[in-house]
N, C-alpha and C positions, 0 to 999 in steps of 0.2 A: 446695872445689868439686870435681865428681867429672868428670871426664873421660869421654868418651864414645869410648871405642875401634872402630875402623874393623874389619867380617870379614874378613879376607883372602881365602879361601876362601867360598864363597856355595855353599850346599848349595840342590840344583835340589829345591823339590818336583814328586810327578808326583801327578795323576790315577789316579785306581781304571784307566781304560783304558789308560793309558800304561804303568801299573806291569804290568797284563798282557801289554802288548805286549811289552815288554821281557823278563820273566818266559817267556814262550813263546820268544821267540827264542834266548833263555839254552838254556835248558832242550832245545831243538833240539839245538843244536850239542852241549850236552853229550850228547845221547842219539848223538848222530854222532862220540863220541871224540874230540871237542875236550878239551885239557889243563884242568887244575882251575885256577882262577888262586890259590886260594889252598891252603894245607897244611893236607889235611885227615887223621886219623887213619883206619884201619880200624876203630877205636871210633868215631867217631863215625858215618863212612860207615855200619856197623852199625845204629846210630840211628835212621837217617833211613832203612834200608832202600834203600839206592843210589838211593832218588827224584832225579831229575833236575831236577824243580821245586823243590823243599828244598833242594839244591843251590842253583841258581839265586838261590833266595829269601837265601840264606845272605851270597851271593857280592854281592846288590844291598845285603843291609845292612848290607853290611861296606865299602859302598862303592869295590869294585876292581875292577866291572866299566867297563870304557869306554865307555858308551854313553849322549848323551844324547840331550836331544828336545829339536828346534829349535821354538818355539813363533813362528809367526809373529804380527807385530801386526797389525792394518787402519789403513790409511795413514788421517794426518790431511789433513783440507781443509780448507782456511781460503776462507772467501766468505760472502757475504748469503747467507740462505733467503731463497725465492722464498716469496709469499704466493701460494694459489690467489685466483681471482678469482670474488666469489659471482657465479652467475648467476642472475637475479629469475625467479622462476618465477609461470607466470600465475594468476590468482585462477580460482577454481572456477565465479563469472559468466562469466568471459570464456571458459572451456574449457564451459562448456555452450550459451554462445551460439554457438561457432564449429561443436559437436556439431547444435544445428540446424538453423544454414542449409547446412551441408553435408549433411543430413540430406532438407531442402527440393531442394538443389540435385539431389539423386538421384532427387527423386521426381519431376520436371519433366520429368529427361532420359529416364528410364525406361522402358519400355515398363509396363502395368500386364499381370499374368500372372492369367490365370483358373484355378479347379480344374481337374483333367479327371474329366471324367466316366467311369464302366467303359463305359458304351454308344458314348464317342468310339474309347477306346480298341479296341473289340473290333472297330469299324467300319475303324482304322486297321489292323488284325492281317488283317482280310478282305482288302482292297485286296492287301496285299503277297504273301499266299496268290497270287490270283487272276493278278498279274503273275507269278509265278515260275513256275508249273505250265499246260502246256497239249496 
């Protein structure tokens, strides 16, 4: 029977954005003459052309930089779901009959409106002529 051995260590994976974040922030501080953490050659620094991100990238897979990322959870709730409650919606007789007697009801209270004629009109345009000018 084989035994199942416990990690001591628990290596964090990151995200393509986390790994940038961290990648930039590195890479900052080295462009700002922060110390190397780890011993690098002039051969290699050569290499890599004193890139600050290579660096950086070097230093994250080598594991020695100090930085991780808290990942928060979203809290559990424990409780019933609420059902929504249907509400019966009315049949298409009953919404065309309430359409007519409201329909009715306007046309009782209403005034009925006749066209106007251009000859009303031009007779109402005279009038107000005739009060304004004297």
């Amino acid at each position: 029977m084989v035994e199942k051995t416990k990690m001591t260590t628990q290596t964090q994976i990151f995200t393509k954005y986390e790994k940038a974040r961290i990648l930039g922030a590195r890479a900052l501080q080295l462009a700002m003459n922060a110390p190397l953490l780890l011993k690098v050659s002039e051969e290699d620094l050569a290499k890599v052309n004193y890139d600050v991100l290579k660096l950086a990238e070097i230093e994250l897979e080598s594991g020695v930089l100090p930085i991780s990322i808290k990942k928060p959870f979203p809290e559990k709730k424990e409780g019933k779901l609420k059902r929504e409650v249907a509400v019966p919606r009315p049949s298409d007789k009953k919404v065309e009959g309430a359409e007519e007697s409201e329909e009715e009801k306007i046309s009782e209270e209403g005034e009925i409106m006749e066209l106007a004629n251009p000859e009303d009109e031009g007779e109402a345009s005279n009038d107000s002529d005739e009060g304004g000018e004297e």
